[in-house]
C-alpha atoms as one frame of an Amber mdcrd trajectory, in Angstrom:
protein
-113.863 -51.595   5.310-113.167 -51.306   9.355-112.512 -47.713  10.894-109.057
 -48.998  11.568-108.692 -48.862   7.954-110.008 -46.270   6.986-108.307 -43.921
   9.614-104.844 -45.809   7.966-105.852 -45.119   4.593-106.962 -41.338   5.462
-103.071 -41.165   7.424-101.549 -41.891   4.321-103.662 -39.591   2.351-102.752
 -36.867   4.199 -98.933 -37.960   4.627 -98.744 -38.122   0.552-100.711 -34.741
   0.345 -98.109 -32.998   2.603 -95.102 -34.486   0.584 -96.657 -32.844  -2.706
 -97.797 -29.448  -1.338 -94.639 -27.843  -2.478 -94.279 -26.440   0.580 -91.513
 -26.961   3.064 -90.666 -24.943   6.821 -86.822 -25.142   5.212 -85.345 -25.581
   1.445 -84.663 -29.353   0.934 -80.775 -30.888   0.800 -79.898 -32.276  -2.091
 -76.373 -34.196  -3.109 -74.077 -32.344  -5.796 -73.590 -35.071  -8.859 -70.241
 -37.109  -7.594 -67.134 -35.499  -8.533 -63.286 -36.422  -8.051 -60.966 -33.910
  -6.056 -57.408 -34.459  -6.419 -55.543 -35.052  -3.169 -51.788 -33.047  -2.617
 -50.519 -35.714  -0.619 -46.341 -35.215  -1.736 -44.477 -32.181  -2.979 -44.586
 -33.502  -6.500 -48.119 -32.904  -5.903 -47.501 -28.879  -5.499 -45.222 -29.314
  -8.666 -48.188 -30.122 -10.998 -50.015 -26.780  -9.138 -47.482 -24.443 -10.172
 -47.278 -25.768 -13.532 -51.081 -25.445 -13.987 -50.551 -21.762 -12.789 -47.907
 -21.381 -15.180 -49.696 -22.119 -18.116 -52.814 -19.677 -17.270 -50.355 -16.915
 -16.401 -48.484 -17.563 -19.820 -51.504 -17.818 -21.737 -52.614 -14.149 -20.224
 -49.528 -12.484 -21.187 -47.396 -11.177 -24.060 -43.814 -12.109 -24.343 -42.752
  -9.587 -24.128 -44.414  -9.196 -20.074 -41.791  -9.027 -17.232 -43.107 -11.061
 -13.952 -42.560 -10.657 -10.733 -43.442 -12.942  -7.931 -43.992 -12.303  -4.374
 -41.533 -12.780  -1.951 -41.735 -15.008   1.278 -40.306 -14.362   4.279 -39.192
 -16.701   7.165 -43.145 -16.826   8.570 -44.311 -18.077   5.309 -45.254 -21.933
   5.304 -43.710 -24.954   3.838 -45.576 -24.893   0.830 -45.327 -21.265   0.312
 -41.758 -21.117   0.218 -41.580 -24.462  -2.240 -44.704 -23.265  -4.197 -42.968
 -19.562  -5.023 -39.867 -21.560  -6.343 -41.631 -23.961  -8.034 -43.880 -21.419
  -9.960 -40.783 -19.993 -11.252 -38.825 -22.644 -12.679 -42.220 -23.823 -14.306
 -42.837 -20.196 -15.814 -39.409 -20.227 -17.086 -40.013 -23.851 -18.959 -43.183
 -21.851 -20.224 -40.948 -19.187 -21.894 -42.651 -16.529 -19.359 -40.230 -13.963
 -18.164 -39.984 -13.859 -14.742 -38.241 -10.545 -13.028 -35.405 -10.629 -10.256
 -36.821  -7.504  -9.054 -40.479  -6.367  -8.312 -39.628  -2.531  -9.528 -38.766
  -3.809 -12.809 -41.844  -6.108 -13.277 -44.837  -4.966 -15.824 -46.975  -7.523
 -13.625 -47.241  -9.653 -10.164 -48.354 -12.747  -9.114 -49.650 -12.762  -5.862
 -51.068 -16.102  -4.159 -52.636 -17.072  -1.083 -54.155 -20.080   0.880 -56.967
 -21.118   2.880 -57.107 -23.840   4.569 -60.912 -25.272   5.743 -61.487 -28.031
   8.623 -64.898 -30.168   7.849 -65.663 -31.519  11.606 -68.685 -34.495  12.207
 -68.249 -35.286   8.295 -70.106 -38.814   7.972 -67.969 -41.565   5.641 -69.222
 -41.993   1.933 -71.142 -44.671   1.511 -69.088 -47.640  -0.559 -69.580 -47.712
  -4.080 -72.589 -50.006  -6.006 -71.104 -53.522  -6.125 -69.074 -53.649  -2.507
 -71.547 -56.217  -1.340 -71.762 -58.267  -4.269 -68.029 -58.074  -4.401 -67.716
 -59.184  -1.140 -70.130 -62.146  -0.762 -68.521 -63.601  -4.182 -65.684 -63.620
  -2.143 -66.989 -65.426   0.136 -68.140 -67.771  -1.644 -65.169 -68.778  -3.463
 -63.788 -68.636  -0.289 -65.995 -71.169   1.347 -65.590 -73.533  -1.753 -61.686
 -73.805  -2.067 -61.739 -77.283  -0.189 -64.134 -78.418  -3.204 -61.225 -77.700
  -5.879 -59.194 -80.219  -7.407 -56.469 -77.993  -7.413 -56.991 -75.375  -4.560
 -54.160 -73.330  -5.096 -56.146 -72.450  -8.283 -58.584 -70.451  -6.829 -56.407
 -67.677  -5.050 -56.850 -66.670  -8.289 -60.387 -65.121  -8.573 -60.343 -64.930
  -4.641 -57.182 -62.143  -5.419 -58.938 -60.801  -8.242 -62.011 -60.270  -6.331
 -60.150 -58.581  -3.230 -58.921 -56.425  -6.019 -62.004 -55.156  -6.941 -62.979
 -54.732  -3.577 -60.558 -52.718  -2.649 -61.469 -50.161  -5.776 -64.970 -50.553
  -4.778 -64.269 -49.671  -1.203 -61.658 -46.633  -1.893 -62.503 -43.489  -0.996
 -65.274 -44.043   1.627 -63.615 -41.859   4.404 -64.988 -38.453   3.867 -61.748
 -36.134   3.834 -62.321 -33.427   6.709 -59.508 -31.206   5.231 -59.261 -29.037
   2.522 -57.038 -26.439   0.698 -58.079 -23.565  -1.310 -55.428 -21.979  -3.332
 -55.746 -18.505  -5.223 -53.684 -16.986  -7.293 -54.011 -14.061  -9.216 -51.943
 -11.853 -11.911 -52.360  -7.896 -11.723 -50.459  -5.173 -13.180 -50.902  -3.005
 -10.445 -54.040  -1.313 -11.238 -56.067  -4.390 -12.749 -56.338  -8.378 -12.402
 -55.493  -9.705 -15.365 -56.123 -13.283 -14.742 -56.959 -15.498 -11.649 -57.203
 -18.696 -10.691 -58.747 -21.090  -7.871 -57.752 -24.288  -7.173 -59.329 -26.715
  -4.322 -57.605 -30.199  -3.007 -58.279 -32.460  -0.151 -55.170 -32.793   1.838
 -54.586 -35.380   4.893 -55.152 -33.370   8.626 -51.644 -34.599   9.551 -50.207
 -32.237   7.001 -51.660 -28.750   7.943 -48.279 -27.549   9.423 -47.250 -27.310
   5.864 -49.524 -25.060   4.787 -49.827 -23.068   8.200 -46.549 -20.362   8.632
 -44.406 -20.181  11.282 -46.059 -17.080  13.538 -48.911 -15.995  11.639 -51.654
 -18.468  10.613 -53.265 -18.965   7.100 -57.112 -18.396   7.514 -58.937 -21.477
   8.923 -62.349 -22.153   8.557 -63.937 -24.833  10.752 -67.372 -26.372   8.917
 -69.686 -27.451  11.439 -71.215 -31.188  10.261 -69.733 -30.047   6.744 -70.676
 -32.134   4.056
């Protein structure tokens, strides 16, 4: 066996020993397990929020349980004003009781937002089976003038654009998200809360940003 070799097979010795040492200068990244987000892209969208927030405030509370919820003001955002009246039409449907007046209230619901900027985010890779998706297309593409009847294969050339375009959804990373908390207190305890996180497009932030006074922003760095 040459030196050249030997000092190759002694490189990767060492390179392999290194990897299993167990011993890093910083902790390694690792991916979360893929998960879905929902995306608030409408009103309707903030609908289904405030019903979800209905339900865990009228599964903390008695009947009997007067609730009051916070007021906005002219400041507040777009969403804050809609979200405060659509919380209380869905605890109504819910059969919660919902106070015109704070004094009289046994408990509030108080709510806030925060809205967080992910700058530099890389796009998501496209999904196992873009490629082979795509070069069948290509294919059938390529053989239409060999068909008997050509306007037969649109077919499986519209099918496969199809599931192309499920393969190839979602492969911008969002850079914008919104985290909603809300939380139910009697005044001297919480007695339920609730967290809630959706991607929302950049071009909407005014709606969740008030009118002289600004939600808290966070700006991620390379966020991922």
């Amino acid at each position: 066996m040459g030196s050249s070799r030997l000092i190759a097979l002694a490189t990767l010795l060492v390179a392999l020993t290194a990897c299993q040492s167990g011993y890093t200068p910083q902790p390694r990244a690792t991916l979360f397990p893929a998960t879905d987000q929902n995306y608030m892209r409408s009103a309707a969208h903030w609908d289904m929020l405030a019903a979800n927030e209905a339900t865990m405030i009228g599964q903390a509370l008695d009947s009997n349980h007067l609730v009051a919820i916070r007021d906005t003001g002219p400041a507040s955002s777009p969403f804050e004003q809609a979200y405060r009246n659509l919380l209380i039409s869905q605890l109504v449907s819910n059969d919660v009781q919902v106070a015109l007046t704070s004094e009289s209230a046994s408990h509030h619901v108080d709510y806030d937002i925060q809205v967080v900027t992910h700058e530099d985010r890389r796009s998501l890779r496209p999904r196992p089976g873009t490629a082979s998706a795509t070069f069948a297309i290509g294919v059938f593409a390529a053989n239409i003038r060999n068909w008997t009847e050509q306007e037969l294969a649109l077919i499986p050339v519209g099918l496969g654009l199809d599931i192309l375009n499920a393969l190839w959804r979602d492969t911008e990373g969002a850079i914008t998200e919104v985290i909603v908390n809300s939380r139910l207190h009697d005044g001297s305890r919480i007695v339920a809360a609730d967290s809630r996180i959706y991607y929302f497009s950049a071009q909407d932030q005014h709606n969740y940003q008030g009118q002289g006074r600004q939600f808290q922003v966070v700006s991620n760095q390379g966020g991922e």
